[in-house]
N, C-alpha and C positions, 0 to 999 in steps of 0.2 A: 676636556673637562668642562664643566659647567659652569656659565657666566656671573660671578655676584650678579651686576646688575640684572640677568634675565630670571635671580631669581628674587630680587627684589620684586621686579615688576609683574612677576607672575606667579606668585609664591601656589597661591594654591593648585594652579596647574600643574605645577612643579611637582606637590605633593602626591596629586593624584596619579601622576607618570608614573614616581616610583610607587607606589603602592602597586601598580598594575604589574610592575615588574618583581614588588613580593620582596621589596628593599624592606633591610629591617631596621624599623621606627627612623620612618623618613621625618616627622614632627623633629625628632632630637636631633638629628643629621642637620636639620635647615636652621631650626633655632641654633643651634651652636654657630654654623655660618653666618648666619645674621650679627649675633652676639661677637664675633670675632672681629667682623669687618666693621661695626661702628667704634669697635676697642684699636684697628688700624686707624683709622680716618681720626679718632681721637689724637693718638699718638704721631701721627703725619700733621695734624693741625699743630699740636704741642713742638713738636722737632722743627716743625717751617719757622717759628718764629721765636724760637730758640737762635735759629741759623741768622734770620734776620735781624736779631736784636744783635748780633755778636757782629754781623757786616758792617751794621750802622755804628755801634759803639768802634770798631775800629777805625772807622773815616774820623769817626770825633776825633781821637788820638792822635791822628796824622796831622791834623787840622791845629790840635792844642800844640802839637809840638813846632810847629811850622811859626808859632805867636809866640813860642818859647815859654809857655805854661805847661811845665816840666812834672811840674806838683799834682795839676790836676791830671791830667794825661793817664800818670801812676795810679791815681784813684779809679779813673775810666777802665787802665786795663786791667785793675782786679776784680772789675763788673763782669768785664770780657771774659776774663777766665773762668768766672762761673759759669756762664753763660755758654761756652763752649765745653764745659764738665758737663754740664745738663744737657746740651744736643749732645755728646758721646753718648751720655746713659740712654735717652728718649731713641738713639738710632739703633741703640742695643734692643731696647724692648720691642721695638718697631719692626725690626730683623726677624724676633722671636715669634712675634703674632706673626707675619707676612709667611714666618716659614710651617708654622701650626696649620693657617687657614688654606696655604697650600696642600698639606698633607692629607688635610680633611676632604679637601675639594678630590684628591686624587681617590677616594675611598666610594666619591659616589658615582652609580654610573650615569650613562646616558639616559635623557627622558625618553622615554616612544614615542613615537608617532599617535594622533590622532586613530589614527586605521588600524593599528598594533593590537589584538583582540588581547583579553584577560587571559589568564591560567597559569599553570605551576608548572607543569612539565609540558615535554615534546608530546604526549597526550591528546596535549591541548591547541597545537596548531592548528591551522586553517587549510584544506586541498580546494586548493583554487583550482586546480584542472590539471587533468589526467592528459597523456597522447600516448599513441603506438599501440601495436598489438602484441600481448605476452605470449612469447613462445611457447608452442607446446611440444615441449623435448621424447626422447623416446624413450622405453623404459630400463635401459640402461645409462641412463644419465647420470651424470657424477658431481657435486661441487666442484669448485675451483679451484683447494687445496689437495684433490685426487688427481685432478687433470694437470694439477703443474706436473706433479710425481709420476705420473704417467708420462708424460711428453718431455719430463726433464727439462723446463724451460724456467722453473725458479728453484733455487736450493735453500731452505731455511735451515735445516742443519748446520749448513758451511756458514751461514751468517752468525748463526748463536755460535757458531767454532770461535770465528774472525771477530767479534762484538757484542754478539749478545743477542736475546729474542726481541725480535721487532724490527729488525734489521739483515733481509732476503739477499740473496746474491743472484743476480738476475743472470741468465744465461742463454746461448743460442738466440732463438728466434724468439727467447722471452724477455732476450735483451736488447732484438732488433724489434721487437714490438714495443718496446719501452720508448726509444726513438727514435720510431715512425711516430708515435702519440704528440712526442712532443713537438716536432717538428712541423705536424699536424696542425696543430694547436697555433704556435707560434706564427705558420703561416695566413690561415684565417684572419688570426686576429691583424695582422698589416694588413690584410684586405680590407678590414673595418677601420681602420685608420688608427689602428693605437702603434705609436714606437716605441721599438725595443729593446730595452737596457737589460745588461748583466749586473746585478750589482750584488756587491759583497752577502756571504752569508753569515756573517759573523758581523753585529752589532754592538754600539758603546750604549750607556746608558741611559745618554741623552737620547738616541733615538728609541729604545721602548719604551721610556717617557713618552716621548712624543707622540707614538702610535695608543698608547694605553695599554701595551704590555706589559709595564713596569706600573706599580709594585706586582710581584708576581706571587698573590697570597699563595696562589693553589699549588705552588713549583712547576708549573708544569714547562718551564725553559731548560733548556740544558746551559750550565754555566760556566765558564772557564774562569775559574776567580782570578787564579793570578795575574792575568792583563784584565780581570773583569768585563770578558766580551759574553755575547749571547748569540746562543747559535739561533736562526731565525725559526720562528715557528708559520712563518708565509713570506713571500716577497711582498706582500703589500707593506711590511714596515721596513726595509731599505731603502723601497723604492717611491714611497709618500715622503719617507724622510730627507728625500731629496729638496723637497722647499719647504722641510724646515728654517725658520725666518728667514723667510722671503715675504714682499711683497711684489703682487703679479700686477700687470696692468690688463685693461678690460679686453685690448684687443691681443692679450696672450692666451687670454682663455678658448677652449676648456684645456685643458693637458690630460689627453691622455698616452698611457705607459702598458706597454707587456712586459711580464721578465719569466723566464725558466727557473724555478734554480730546485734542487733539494731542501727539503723541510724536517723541520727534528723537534717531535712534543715529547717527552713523558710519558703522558698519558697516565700520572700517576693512578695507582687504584686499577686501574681496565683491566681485567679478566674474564673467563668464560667461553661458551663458545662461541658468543655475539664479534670476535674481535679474534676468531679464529683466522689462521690463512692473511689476505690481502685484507681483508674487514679493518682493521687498526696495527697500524704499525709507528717505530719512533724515528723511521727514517720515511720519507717517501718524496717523490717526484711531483710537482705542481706548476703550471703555468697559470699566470694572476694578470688580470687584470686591474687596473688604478686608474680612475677619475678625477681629475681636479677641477670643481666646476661651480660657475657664480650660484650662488644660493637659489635666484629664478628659475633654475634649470636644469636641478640636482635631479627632480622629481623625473622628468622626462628624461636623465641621462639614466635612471636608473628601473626606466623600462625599458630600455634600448638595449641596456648590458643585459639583463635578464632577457629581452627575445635573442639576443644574443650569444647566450650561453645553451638557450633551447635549440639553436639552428644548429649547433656542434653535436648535441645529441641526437636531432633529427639524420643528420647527415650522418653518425656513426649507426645508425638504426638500433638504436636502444630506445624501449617504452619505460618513460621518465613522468616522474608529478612534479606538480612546483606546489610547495608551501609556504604560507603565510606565517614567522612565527610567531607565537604568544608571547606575551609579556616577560614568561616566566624562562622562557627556554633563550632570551634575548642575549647576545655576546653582549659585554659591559659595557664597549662604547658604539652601539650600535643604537638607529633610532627606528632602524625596522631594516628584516632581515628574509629574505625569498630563500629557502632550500630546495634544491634538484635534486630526488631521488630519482636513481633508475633501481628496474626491478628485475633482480636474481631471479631466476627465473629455479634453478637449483636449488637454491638456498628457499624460495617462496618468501620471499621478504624483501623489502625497499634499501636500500642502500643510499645513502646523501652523498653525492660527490660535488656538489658545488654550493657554496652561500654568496648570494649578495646580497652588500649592505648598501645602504645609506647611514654614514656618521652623521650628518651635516656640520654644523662648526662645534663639535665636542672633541678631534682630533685636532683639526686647523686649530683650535682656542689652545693645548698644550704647544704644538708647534708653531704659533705665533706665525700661519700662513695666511698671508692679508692679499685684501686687492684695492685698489683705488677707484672708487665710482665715479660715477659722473658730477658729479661736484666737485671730486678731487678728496673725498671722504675715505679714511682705511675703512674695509670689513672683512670680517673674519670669512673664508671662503666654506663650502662642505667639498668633504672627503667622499670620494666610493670605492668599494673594490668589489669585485667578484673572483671566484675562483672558476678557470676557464681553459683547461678543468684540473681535478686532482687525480692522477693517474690511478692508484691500487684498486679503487674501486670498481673504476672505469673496464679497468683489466680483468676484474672478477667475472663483471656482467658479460664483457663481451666471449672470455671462457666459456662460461656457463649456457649463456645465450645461444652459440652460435656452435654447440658440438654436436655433432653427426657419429654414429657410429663410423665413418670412414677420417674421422677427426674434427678436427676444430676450423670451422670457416673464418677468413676473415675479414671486415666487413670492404666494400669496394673499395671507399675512399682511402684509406689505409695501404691497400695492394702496392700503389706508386713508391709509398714512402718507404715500405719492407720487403718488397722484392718479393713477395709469394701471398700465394693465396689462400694455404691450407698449415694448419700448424698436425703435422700426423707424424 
């Protein structure tokens, strides 16, 4: 979340971020913040020397009764007792603002970037550049949702049987392609130096706090109220939340992290037939990448992750774009975000299977992740993640991409991890 102090000190910057991001009536959002926080620092001033006058009047007491003026001591401590009535209530009110100006700070999102262009929708993003050549399939080509059914290698029947639509049963060589991907995946990225944790898929509340998945206006979590866990919508929030309140020292940095795990959105609302097939589903497989990294150097880690997640596409030979996005299309705690479409070749349309972000310290500020400089000063560190990659889509292109009338090739790199080369 957003620093009071950064936005004292920059208010109209402030303002103009979220307007770019199409926040509604960023003016009242910041005056109300302002107005809250000199109404804490009011009542923090008031409660300190409530607190103080009631320390000092107690040493008197101690003092009077030590002289054996018993008389006045009694007078002293009905001073006291007010005085400590009045710090209860002033700690009450102090509580109530602290937890107001919290709730408010939680409502707004991250400023963008500088570089973050305007606009309102996906629209409106930026194609910084194109690679690869798009296939030109023969004229019996089929999407992806024909080709699973044809080759029997996913069942979405049996999923909506066993759970519901959105959630495929993968099978055969569609389940050994599932993990060769990730294994895939998972290996790379140790070649690029990130380690690799499993962690839990089910969170408490403190960690989507932390990440800024909580409050979750839109529902889009699955919830289990009764122990009130969250099934994770990526591994980037188990596995950031891992230094939740920490602080790092300079020579721990940067930390980076891979994890595997399954992902479960909602996706409230999503229908049609943009979200047919492998397109949107509320289960799906993703390997994630997470940065932890000193503020100087967020920038440069986070075109490393992004050539990074192009060399995965290069190497699975999918023709992929990166984009730039707008202000408008921005995730909440994000302060600029790169999407990798690759391009259905079937379908004739882009598919997104990876974002990365840069948070900077609008993730680390809820998580209270610090590091100590060179002075020996806390600062709040920035957050990254990339998705590296998200399988369903990954699965569609290369279906789609790579069928032959003699079947479905599939691509080299892959062969080692699946044991075959043709899915027919």
């Amino acid at each position: 979340m957003l620093q009071v102090a950064q936005v004292l000190k920059d208010k109209e910057a402030i303002l103009h971020g979220l307007k770019k991001r199409n926040f509604k009536e960023p003016e009242k959002a910041v005056d109300t913040l302002l107005e809250l926080d000199e109404k804490r620092k009011s009542l923090q001033q008031r409660h300190d020397n409530a607190l103080a006058e009631t320390n000092l009047l107690s040493k008197q007491i101690g003092q009077l009764m030590a002289q054996g003026k018993k008389e006045e001591a009694e007078t002293i401590k009905v001073k006291t007792a007010e005085y400590k009535n009045e710090g209860k209530i002033l700690g009450e009110e102090l509580k109530a603002v602290e937890d107001e100006l919290r709730e408010l700070l939680y409502t707004i999102p991250n400023v963008p970037n500088a570089k973050v262009p305007a606009g309102t929708t996906e629209q409106d993003n930026v194609v910084e550049s194109t690679h690869g050549e798009i296939p030109q399939l023969h004229d019996a080509a089929k999407p992806h949702w024909e080709l699973i059914e044809q080759y029997d290698i996913i069942d979405f029947e049996l999923g909506n049987k066993i759970t519901g639509a959105g959630f495929p049963v993968y099978k055969g060589k569609g389940a050994k392609l599932q993990r060769a991907l990730i294994n895939f995946f998972l290996d790379e990225a140790e070649k690029a130096g990130y380690g690799e944790v499993q962690p839990p898929i089910m969170i408490n509340q403190a960690s989507g706090y932390g990440t800024g998945q909580l409050p979750d206006k839109e529902g889009q979590m699955y919830h289990a109220t009764e122990d009130d866990y969250y099934l994770i919508p990526t591994a980037e929030v188990p596995i950031t939340n891992i230094y939740r309140d920490v602080i790092l020292q300079l020579d721990e940095l940067p930390k980076k992290h891979v994890g595997y795990t399954p992902c479960f959105r909602r996706e409230a609302g999503s229908w049609g037939a943009h979200v047919r097939g492998l397109n949107r589903l509320h289960q799906f497989d993703k390997v994630e990448i997470v940065q932890i990294q000193h503020p100087d150097q967020s920038y440069d880690a986070l075109n490393e992750m992004s050539s990074y997640i192009q060399s995965l596409l290069k190497k699975l030979e999918l023709p992929y774009r990166v984009l730039l996005l707008c202000g408008g299309d921005l995730g909440f705690t994000s302060a600029i975000t790169y999407d990798m479409e690759v391009f259905s070749a079937a379908q004739q349309k882009w598919l997104e299977v990876s974002s990365v972000s840069n948070f900077e310290t609008f993730q680390a500020n809820r998580l209270k992740l610090r590091f100590k400089d060179e002075n020996k000063k806390t600062q709040l560190l920035h957050t990254l993640n990339g998705s590296a990659l998200a399988l369903p889509r990954i699965v569609a292109a290369i279906l789609e991409n790579n069928q032959t009338p003699e079947g479905i090739k599939v691509p080299k790199v892959l062969v080692p991890y699946c044991g075959f080369e043709w899915i027919n």
